[in-house]
KEMARDREN-757593 format. One record per atom (N, C-alpha, C, O): residue in three letters; atom name; x, y, z; chain. Coordinates in Angstrom, 3 decimals. Example, Ala and Ser with C-alpha at 12.3 -4.5 7.8 and 13.67 -1.06 7.14 Angstrom:
BEGIN
<"ala"; "N"; <13.190; -5.690; 7.800>; "A">
<"ala"; "CA"; <12.300; -4.500; 7.800>; "A">
<"ala"; "C"; <13.200; -3.300; 7.800>; "A">
<"ala"; "O"; <14.236; -3.319; 8.465>; "A">
<"ser"; "N"; <12.850; -2.250; 7.080>; "A">
<"ser"; "CA"; <13.670; -1.060; 7.140>; "A">
<"ser"; "C"; <12.900; 0.030; 7.870>; "A">
<"ser"; "O"; <13.409; 1.138; 8.039>; "A">
! end
This chain:
BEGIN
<"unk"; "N"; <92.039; 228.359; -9.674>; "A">
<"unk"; "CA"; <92.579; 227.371; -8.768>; "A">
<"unk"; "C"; <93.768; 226.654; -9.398>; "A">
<"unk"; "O"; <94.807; 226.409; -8.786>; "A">
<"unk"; "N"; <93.592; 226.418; -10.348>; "A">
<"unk"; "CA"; <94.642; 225.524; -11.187>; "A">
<"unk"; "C"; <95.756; 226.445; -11.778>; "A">
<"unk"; "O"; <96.736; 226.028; -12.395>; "A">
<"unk"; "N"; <95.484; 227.721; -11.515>; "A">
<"unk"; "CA"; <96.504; 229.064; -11.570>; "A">
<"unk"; "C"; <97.468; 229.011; -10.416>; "A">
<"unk"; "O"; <98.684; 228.958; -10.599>; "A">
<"unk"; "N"; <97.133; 229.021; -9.698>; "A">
<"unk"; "CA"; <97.333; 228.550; -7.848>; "A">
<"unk"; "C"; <98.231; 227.362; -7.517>; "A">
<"unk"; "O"; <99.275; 227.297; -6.867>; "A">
<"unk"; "N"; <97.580; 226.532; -8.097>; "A">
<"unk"; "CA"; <98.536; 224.720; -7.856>; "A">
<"unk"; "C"; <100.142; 225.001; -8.949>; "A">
<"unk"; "O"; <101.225; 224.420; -8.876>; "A">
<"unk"; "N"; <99.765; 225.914; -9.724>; "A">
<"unk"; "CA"; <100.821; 225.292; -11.210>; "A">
<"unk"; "C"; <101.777; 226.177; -10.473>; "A">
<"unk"; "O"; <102.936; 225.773; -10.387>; "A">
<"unk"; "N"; <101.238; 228.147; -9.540>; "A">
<"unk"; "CA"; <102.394; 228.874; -9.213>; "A">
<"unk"; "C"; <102.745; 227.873; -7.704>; "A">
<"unk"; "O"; <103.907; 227.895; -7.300>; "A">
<"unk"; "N"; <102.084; 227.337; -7.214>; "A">
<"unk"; "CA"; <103.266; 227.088; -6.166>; "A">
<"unk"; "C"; <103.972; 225.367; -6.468>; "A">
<"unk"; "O"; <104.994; 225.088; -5.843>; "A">
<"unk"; "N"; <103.492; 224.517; -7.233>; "A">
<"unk"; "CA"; <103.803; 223.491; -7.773>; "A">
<"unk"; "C"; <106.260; 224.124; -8.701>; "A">
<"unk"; "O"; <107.420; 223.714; -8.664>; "A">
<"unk"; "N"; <105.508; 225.124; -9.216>; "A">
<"unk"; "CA"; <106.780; 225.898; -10.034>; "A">
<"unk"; "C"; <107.495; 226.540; -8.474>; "A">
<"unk"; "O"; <108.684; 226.851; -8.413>; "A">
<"unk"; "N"; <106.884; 226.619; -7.710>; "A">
<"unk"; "CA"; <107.691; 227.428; -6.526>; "A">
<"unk"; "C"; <108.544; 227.004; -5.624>; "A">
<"unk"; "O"; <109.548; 227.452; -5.071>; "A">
<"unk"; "N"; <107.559; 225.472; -5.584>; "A">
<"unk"; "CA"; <108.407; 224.984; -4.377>; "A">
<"unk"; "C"; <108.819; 223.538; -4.988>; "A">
<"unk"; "O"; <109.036; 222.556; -4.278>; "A">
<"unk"; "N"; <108.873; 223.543; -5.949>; "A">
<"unk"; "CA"; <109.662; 222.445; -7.343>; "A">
<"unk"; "C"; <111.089; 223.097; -7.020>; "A">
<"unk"; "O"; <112.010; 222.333; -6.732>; "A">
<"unk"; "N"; <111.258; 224.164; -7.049>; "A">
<"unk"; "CA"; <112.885; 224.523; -7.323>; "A">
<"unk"; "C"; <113.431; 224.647; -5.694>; "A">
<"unk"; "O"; <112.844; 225.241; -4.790>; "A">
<"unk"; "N"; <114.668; 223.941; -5.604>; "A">
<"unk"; "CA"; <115.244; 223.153; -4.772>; "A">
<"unk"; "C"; <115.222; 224.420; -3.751>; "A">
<"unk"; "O"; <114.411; 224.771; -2.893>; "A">
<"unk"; "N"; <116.493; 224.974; -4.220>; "A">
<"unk"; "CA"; <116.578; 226.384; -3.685>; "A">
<"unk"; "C"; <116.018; 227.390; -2.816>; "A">
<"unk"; "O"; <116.515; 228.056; -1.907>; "A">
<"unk"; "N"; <114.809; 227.336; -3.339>; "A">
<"unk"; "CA"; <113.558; 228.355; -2.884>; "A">
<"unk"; "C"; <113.240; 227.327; -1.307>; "A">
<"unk"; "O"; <113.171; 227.754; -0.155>; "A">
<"unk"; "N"; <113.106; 225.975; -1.768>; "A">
<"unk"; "CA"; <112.262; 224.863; -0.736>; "A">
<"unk"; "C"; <113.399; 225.348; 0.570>; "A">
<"unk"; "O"; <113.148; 225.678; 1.729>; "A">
<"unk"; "N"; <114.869; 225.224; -0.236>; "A">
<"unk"; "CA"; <116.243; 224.784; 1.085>; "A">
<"unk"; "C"; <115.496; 226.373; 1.841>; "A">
<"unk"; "O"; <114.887; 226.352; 2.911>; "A">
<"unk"; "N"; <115.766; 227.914; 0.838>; "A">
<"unk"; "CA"; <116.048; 229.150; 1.980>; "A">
<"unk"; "C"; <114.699; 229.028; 2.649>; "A">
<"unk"; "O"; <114.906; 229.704; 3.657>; "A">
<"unk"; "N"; <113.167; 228.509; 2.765>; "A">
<"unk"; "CA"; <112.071; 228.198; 3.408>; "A">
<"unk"; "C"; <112.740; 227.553; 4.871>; "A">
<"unk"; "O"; <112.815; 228.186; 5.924>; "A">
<"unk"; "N"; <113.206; 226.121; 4.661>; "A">
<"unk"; "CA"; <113.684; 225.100; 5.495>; "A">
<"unk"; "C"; <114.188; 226.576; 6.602>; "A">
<"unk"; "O"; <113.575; 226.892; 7.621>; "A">
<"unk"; "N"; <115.408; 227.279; 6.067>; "A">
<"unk"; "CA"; <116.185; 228.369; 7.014>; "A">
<"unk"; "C"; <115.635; 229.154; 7.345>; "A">
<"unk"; "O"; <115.889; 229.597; 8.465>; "A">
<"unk"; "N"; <114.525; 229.784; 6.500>; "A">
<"unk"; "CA"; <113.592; 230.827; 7.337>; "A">
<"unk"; "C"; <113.161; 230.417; 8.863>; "A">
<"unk"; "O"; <113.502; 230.735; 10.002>; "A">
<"unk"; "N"; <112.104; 229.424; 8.170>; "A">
<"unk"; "CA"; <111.066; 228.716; 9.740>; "A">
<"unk"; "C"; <111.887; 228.360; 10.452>; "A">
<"unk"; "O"; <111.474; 228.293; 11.610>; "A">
<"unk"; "N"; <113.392; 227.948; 10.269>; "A">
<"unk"; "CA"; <113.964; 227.749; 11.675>; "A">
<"unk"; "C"; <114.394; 228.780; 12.184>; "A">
<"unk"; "O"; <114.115; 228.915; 13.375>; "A">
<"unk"; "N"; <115.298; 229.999; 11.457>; "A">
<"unk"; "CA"; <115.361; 230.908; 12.678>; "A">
<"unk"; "C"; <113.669; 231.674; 12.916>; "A">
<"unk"; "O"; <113.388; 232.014; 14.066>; "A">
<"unk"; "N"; <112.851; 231.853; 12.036>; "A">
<"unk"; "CA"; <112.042; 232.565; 12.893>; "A">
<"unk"; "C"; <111.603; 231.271; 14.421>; "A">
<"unk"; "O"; <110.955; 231.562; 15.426>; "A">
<"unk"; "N"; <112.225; 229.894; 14.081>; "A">
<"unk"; "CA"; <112.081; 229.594; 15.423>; "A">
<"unk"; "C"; <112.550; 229.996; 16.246>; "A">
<"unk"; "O"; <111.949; 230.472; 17.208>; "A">
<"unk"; "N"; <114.012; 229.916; 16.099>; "A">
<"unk"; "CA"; <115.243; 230.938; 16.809>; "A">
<"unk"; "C"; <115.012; 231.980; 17.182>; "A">
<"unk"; "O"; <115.914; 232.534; 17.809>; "A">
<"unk"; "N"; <113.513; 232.844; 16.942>; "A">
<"unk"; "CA"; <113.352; 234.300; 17.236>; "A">
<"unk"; "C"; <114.704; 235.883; 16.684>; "A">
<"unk"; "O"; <114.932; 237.045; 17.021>; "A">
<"unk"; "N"; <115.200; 234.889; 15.723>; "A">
<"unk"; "CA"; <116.124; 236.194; 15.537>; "A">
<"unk"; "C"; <115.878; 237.154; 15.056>; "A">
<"unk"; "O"; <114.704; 237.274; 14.705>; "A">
<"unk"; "N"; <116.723; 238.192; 14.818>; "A">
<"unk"; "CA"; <116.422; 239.532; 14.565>; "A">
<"unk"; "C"; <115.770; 239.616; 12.961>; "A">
<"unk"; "O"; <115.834; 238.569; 12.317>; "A">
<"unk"; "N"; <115.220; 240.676; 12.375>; "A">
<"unk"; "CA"; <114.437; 241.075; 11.067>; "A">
<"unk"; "C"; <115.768; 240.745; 10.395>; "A">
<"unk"; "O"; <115.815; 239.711; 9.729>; "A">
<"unk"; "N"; <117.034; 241.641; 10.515>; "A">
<"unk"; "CA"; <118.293; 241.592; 9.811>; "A">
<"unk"; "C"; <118.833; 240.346; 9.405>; "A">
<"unk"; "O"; <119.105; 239.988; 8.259>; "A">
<"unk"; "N"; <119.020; 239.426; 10.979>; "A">
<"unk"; "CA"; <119.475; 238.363; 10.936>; "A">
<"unk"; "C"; <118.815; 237.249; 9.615>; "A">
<"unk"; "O"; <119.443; 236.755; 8.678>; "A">
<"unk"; "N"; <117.233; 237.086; 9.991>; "A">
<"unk"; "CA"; <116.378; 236.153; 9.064>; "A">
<"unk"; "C"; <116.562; 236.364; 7.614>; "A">
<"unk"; "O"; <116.681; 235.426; 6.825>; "A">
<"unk"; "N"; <116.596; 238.225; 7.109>; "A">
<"unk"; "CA"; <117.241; 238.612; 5.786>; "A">
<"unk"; "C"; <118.847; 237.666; 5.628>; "A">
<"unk"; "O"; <118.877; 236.452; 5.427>; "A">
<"unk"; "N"; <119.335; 238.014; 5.685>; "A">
<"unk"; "CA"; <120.772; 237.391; 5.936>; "A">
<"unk"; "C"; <120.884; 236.430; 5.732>; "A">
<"unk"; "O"; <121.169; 236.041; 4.600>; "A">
<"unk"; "N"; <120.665; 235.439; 6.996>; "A">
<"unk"; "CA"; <120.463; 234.052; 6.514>; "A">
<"unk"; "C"; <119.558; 233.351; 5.552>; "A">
<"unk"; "O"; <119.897; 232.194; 5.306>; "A">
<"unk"; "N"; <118.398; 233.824; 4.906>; "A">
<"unk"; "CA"; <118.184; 233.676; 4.276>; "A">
<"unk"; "C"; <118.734; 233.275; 2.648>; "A">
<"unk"; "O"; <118.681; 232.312; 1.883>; "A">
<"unk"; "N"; <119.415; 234.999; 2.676>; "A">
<"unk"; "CA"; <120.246; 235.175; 1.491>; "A">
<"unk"; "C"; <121.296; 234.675; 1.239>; "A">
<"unk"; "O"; <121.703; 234.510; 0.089>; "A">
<"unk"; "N"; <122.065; 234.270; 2.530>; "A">
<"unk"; "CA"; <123.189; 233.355; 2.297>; "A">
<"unk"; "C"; <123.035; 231.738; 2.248>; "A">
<"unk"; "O"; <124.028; 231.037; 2.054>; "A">
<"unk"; "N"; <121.740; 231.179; 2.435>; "A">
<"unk"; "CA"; <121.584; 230.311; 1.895>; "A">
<"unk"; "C"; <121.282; 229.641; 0.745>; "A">
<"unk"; "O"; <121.483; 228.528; 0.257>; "A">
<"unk"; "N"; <120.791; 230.563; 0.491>; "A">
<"unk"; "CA"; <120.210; 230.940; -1.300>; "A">
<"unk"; "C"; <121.431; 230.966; -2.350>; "A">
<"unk"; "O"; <121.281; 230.441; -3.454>; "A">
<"unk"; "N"; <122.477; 231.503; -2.037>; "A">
<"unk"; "CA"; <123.531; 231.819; -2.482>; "A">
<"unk"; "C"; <124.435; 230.501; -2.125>; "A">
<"unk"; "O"; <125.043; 229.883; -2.998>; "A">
<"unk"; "N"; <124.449; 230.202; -0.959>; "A">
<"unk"; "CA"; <125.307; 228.852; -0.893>; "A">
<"unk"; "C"; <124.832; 227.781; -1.705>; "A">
<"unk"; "O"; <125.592; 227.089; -2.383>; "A">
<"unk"; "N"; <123.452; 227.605; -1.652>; "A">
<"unk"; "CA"; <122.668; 226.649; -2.245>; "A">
<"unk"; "C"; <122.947; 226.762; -3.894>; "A">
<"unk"; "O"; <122.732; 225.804; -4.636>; "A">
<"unk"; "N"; <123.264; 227.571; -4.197>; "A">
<"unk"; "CA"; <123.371; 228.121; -5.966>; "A">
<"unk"; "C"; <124.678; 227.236; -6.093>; "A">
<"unk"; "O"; <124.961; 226.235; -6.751>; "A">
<"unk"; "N"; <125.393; 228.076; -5.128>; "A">
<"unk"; "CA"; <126.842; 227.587; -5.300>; "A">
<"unk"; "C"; <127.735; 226.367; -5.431>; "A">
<"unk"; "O"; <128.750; 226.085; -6.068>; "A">
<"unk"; "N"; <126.797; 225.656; -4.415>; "A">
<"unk"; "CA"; <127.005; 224.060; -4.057>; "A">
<"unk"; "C"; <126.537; 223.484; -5.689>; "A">
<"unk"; "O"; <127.216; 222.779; -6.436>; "A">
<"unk"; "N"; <125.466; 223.920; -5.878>; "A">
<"unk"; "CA"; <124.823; 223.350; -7.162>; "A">
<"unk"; "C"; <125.820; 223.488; -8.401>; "A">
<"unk"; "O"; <126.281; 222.347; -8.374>; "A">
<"unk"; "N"; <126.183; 223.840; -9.004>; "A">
<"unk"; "CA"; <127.450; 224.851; -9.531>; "A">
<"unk"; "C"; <128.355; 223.739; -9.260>; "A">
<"unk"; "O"; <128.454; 222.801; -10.051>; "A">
<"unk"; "N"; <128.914; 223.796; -8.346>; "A">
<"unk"; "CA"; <130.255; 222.658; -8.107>; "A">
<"unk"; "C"; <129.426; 221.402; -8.154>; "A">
<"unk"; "O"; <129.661; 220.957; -9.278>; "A">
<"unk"; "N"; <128.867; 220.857; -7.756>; "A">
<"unk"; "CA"; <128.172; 219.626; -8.190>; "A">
<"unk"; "C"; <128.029; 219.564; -9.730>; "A">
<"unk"; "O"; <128.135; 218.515; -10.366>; "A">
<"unk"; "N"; <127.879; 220.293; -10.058>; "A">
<"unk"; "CA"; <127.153; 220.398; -11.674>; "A">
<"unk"; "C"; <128.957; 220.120; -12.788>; "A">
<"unk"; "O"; <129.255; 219.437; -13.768>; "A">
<"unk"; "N"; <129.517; 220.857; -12.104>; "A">
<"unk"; "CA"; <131.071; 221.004; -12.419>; "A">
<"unk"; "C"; <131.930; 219.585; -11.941>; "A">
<"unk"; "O"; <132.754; 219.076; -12.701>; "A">
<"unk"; "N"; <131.665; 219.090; -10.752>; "A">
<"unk"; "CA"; <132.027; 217.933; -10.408>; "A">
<"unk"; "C"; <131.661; 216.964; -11.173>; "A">
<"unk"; "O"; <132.573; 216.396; -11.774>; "A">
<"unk"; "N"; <130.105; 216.423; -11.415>; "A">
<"unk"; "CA"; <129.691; 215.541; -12.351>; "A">
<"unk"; "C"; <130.438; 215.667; -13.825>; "A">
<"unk"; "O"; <131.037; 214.768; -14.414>; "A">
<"unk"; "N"; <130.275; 216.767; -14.171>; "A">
<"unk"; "CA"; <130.754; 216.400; -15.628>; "A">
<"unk"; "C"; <132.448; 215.997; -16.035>; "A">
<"unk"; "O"; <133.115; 215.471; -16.926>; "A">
<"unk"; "N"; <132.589; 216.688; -14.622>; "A">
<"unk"; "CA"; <133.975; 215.930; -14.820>; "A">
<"unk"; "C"; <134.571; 214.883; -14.699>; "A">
<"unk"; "O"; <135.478; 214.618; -15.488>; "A">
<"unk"; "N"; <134.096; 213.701; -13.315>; "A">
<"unk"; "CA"; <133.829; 212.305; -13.655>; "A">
<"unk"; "C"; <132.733; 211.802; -14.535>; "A">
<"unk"; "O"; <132.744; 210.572; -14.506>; "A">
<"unk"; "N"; <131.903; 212.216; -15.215>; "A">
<"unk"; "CA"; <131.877; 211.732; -16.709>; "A">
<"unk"; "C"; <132.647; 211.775; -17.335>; "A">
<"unk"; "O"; <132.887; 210.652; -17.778>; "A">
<"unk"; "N"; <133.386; 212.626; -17.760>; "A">
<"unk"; "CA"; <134.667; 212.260; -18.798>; "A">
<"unk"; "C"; <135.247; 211.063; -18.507>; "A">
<"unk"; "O"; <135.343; 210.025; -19.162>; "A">
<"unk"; "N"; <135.720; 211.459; -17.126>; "A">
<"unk"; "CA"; <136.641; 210.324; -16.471>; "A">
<"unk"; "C"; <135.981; 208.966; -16.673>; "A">
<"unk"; "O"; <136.893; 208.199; -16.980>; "A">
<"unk"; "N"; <134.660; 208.218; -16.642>; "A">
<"unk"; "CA"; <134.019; 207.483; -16.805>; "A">
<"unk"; "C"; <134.523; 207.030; -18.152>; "A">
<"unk"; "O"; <135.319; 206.105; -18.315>; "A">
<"unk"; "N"; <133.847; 207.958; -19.342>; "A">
<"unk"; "CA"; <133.788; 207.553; -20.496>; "A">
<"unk"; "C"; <135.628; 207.143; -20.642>; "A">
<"unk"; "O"; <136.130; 206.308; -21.394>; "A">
<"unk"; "N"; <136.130; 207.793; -19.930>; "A">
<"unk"; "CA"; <137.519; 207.176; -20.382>; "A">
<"unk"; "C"; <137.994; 206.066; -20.046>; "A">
<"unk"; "O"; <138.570; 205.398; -20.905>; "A">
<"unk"; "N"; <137.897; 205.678; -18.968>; "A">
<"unk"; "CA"; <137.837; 204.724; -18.169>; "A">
<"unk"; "C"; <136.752; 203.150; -19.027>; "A">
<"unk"; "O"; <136.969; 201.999; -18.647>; "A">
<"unk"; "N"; <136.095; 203.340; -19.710>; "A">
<"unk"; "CA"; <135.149; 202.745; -20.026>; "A">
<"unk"; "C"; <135.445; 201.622; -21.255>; "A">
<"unk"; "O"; <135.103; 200.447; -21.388>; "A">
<"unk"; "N"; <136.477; 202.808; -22.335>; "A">
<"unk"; "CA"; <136.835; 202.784; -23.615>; "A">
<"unk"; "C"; <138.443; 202.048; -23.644>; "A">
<"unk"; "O"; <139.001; 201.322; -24.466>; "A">
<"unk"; "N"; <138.946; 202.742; -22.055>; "A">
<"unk"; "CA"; <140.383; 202.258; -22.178>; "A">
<"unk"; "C"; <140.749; 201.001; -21.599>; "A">
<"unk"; "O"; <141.813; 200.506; -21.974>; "A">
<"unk"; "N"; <139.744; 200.129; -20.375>; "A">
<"unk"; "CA"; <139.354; 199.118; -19.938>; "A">
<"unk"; "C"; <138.311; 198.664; -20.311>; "A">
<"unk"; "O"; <137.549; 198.160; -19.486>; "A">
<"unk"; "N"; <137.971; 198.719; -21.735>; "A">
<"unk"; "CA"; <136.842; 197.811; -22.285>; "A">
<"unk"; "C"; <135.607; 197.232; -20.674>; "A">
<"unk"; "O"; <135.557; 196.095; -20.207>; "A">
<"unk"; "N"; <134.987; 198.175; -20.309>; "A">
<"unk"; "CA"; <134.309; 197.707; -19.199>; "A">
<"unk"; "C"; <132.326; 197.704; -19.830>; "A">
<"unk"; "O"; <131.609; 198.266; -20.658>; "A">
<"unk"; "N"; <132.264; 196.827; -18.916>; "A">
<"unk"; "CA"; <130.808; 196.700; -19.251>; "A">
<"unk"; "C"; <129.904; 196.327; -18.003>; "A">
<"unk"; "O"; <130.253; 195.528; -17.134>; "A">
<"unk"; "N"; <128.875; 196.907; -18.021>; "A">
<"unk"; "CA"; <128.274; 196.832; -16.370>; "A">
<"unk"; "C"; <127.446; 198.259; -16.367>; "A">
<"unk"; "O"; <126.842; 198.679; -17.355>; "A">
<"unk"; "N"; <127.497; 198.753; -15.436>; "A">
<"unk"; "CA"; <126.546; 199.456; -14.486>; "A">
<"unk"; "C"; <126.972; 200.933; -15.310>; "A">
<"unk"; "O"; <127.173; 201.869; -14.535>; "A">
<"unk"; "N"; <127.107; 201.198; -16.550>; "A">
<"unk"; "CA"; <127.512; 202.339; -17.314>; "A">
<"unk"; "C"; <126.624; 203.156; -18.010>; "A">
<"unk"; "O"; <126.462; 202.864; -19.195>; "A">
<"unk"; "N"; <125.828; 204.384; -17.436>; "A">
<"unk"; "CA"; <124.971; 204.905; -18.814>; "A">
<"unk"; "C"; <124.759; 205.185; -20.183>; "A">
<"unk"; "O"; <125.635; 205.878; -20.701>; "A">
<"unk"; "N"; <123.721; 204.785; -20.981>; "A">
<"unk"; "CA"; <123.795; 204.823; -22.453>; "A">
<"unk"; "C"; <124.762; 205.577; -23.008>; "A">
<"unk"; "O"; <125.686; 205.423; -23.807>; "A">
<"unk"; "N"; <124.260; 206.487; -22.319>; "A">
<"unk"; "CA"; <124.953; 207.575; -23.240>; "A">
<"unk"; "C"; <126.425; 207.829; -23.444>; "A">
<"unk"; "O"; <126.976; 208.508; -24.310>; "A">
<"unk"; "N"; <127.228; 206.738; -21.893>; "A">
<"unk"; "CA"; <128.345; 206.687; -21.843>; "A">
<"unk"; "C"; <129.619; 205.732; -23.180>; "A">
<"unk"; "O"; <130.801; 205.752; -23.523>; "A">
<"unk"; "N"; <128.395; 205.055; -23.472>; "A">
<"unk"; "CA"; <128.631; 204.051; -24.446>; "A">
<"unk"; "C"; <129.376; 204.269; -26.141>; "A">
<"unk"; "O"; <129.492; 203.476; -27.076>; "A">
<"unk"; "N"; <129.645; 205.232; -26.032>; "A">
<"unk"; "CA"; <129.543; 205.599; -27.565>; "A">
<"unk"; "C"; <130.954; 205.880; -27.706>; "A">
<"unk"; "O"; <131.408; 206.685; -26.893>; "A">
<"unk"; "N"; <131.818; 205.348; -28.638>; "A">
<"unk"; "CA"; <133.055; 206.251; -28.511>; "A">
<"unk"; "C"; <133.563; 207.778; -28.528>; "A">
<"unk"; "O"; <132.851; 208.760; -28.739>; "A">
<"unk"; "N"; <134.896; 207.772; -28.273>; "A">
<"unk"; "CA"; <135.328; 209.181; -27.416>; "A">
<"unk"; "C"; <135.489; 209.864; -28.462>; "A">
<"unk"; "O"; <135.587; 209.206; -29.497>; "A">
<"unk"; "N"; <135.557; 211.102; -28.556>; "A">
<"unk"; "CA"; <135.661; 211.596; -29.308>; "A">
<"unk"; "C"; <137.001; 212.269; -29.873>; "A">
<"unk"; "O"; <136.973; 213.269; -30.591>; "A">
<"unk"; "N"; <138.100; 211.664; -29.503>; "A">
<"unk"; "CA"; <139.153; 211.958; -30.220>; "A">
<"unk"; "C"; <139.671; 210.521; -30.707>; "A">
<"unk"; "O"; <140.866; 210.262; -30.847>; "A">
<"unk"; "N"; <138.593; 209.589; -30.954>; "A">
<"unk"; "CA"; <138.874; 208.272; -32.150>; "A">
<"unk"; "C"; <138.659; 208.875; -33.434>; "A">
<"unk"; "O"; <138.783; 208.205; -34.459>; "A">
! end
């Protein structure tokens, strides 16, 4: 049983898997074709990767911008620890 909880706990933990579910059950609401449900499926899966990816790429890049911003206007406030530390070309 506790084999059971941990595989679908790991299954439907990852975002991804939960979003192409969300797209399944709606077109099989939609009644669409076997092809179609493959399809959309897979291209959500794939968009969903993708989006993640540029998000992931976006963030770290206003972090920099942050930490620079931080060091060059001596700012203090609403800034994460980790942002705190000087830059690394001091």
């Amino acid at each position: 049983m506790e084999f059971l909880m941990t595989f679908v706990r790991d299954f439907l933990g990852n975002a991804t898997v939960l979003v192409a579910l969300i797209a399944l059950v709606g077109l099989l609401i939609q009644r669409k074709s076997f092809p179609d449900i493959v399809t959309g499926v897979i291209k959500t899966m794939v968009g969903f990767i993708i989006f993640g990816i540029g998000a992931g790429a976006g963030g770290a890049a206003l972090g920099n911008f942050q930490t620079l911003f931080v060091q060059a206007f001596n700012l203090q406030g609403v800034t994460p620890p980790w942002l705190k530390t000087s830059p690394p070309w001091r």
